[in-house]
C-alpha positions in Angstrom: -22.6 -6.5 1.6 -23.3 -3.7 -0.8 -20.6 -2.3 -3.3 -18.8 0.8 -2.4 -19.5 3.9 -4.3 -19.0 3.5 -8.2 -16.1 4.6 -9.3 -14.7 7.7 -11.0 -13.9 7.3 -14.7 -10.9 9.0 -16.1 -9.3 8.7 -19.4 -5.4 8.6 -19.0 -4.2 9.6 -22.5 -5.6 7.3 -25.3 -5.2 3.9 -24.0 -5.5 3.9 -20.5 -8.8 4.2 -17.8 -8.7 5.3 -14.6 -11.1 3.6 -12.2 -10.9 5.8 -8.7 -12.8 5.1 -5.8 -13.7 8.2 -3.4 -11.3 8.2 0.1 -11.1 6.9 2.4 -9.0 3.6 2.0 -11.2 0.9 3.1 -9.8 -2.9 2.9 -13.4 -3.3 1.7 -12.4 -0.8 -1.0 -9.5 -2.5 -2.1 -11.0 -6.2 -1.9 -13.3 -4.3 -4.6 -10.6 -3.2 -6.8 -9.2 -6.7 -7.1 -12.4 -8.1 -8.1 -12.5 -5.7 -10.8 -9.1 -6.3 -11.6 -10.0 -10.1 -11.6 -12.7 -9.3 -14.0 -11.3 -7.0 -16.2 -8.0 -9.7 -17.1 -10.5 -11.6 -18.9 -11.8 -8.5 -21.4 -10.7 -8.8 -25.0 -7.8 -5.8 -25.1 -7.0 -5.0 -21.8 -3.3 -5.2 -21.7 -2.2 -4.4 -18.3 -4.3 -4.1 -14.8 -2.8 -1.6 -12.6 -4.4 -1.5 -8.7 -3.3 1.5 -6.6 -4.8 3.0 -3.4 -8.8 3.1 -4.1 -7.9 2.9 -7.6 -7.2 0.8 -10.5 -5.6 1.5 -14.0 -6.2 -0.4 -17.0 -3.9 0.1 -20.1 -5.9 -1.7 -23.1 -4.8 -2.0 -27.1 -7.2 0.1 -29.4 -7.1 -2.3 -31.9 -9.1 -4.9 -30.2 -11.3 -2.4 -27.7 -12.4 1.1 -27.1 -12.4 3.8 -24.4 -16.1 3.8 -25.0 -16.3 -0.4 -24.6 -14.1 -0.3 -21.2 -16.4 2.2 -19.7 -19.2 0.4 -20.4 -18.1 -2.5 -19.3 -16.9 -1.3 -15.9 -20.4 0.5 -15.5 -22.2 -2.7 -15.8 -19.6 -5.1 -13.8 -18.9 -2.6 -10.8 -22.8 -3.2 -9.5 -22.2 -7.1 -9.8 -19.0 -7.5 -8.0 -18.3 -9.8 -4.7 -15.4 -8.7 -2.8 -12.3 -10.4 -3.5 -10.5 -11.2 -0.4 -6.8 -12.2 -1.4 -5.7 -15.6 0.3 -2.4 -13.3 1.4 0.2 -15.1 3.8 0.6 -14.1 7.3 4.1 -12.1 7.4 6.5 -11.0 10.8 8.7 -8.2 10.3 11.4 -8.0 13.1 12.3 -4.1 13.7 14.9 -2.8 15.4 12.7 1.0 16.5 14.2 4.1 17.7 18.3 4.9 17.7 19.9 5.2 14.5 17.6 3.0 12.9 14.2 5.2 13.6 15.8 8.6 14.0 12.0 10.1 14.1 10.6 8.0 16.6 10.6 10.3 19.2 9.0 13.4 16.7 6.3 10.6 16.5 6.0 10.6 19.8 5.6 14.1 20.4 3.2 14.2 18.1 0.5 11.8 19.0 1.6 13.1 22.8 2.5 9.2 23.8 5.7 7.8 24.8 8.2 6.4 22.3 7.6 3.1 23.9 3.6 2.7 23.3 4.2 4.0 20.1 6.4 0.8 19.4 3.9 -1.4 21.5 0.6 0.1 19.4 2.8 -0.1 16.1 4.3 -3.8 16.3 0.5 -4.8 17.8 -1.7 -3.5 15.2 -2.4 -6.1 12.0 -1.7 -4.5 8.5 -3.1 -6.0 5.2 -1.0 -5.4 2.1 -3.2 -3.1 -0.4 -1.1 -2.4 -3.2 2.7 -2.5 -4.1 4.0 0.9 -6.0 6.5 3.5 -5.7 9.5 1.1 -5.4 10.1 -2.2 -6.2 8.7 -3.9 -3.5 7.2 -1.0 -1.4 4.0 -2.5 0.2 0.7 0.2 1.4 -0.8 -1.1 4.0 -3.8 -0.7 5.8 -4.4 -1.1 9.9 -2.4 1.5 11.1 -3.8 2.8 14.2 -5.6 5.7 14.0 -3.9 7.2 16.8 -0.5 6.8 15.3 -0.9 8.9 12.2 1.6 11.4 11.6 2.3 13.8 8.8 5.0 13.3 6.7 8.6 15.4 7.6 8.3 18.7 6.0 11.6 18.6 4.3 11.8 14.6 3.0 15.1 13.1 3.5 17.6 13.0 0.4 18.5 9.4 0.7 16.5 7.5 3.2 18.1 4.2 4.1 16.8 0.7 2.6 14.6 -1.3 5.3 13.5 1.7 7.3 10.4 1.8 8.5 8.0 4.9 8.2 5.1 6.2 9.5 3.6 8.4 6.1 0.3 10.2 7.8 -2.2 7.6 8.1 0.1 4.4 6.7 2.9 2.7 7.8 5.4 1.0 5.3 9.1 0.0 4.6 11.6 1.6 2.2 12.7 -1.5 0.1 15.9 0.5 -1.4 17.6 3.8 -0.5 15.5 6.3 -2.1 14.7 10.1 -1.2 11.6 9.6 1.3 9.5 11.7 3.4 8.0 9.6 6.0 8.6 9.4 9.5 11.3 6.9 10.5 10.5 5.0 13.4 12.7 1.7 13.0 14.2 -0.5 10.7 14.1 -4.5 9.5 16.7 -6.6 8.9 14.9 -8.0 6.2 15.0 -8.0 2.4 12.5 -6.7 0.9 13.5 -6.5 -2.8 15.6 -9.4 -4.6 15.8 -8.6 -8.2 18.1 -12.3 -8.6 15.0 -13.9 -6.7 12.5 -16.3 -8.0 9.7 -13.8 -6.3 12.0 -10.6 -6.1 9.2 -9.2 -3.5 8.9 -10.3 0.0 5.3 -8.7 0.4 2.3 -9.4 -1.8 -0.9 -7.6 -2.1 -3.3 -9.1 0.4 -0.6 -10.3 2.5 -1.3 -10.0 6.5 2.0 -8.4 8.3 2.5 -8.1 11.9 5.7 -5.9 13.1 7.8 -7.7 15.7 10.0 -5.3 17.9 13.4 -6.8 18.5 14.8 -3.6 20.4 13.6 -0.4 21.1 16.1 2.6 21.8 16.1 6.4 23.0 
């Protein structure tokens, strides 16, 4: 399988590169990125490998390396690259949808014009793959949402969404590991954990990690 499009190069102040792939998110995408991330931890001066959405970030030390030496080298590795597929674990997510616990499950709904049940049934059947963790500790995007389900985000985001709640964010789906302000639609909520700062692996989900939602009760 050929590589996707080379990445964009950015300079990010004077010791950081921006490697950004064009949308959309692809798992074949991302499976790229970690190979270059794989490849990149082994370059004299690279300091810290970043991955994002179709994008990765590396920090480096200008005393050992260059701007000029990491673009080259990501010029030259990027046509070279085999896919990395993650050897992720196969996660289940119990949610409890609708009610007090997905208070926007029937906006969803209304929106992609199906009932709040076959949202649930196409949400807790579909098979996500964990691309990246970022914007809390512990907050997994995923790809595999279906198509069908996207939704925008709410047009005025919640102050304090509560911790476990799951969203629908237009074309993802994830879980808020902490209270934070959030503007996704929330369409249930897990009993589970999802950030353990006194844990040996303070993260339940990992980046290339399979997760399969389970519905434990759906409500009007």
């Amino acid at each position: 399988m050929s590589a996707p499009a080379s990445p964009r190069l950015h300079p990010l102040g004077d010791a950081a590169l921006l490697c950004e792939l064009p949308a959309p998110a692809t798992l074949a995408a991302q499976q790229q990125i970690w190979a270059l991330a794989a490849q990149a931890a082994q370059w004299p001066g690279v300091e810290e490998l970043l991955p994002g959405m179709n994008n990765l970030t590396l920090t480096f030390d200008r005393a050992r390396t260059s701007l000029d030496e990491l673009l080259a080298r990501v010029t030259q590795t990027w046509p070279r690259l085999k896919s990395t597929a993650i050897e992720g674990r196969e996660i289940e997510i119990p949610v409890a949808y609708g009610g007090d616990d997905g208070p926007d499950l029937a906006d969803v709904a209304a929106h992609t014009g199906l009932t709040p049940a076959e949202v649930v049934r196409r949400h807790s059947e579909a098979r996500y793959v964990v691309y990246f963790l970022g914007f809390l500790p512990g907050f997994a995007f995923m790809g595999g949402l279906p198509p069908e389900l996207a939704t925008p985000r709410r047009s005025e985001p919640r102050v304090a969404v509560p911790a476990r709640s799951v969203g629908i964010g237009g074309e993802q789906t994830g879980i808020y590991p902490l209270v934070s302000p959030g503007g996704w639609q929330l369409i249930g909520r897990t009993r589970l954990e999802l950030f353990d700062p006194r844990a040996a692996e303070p993260t339940l989900l990992r980046p290339g990690d399979r997760v399969r939602f389970v519905a434990e009760s759906i409500r009007a």
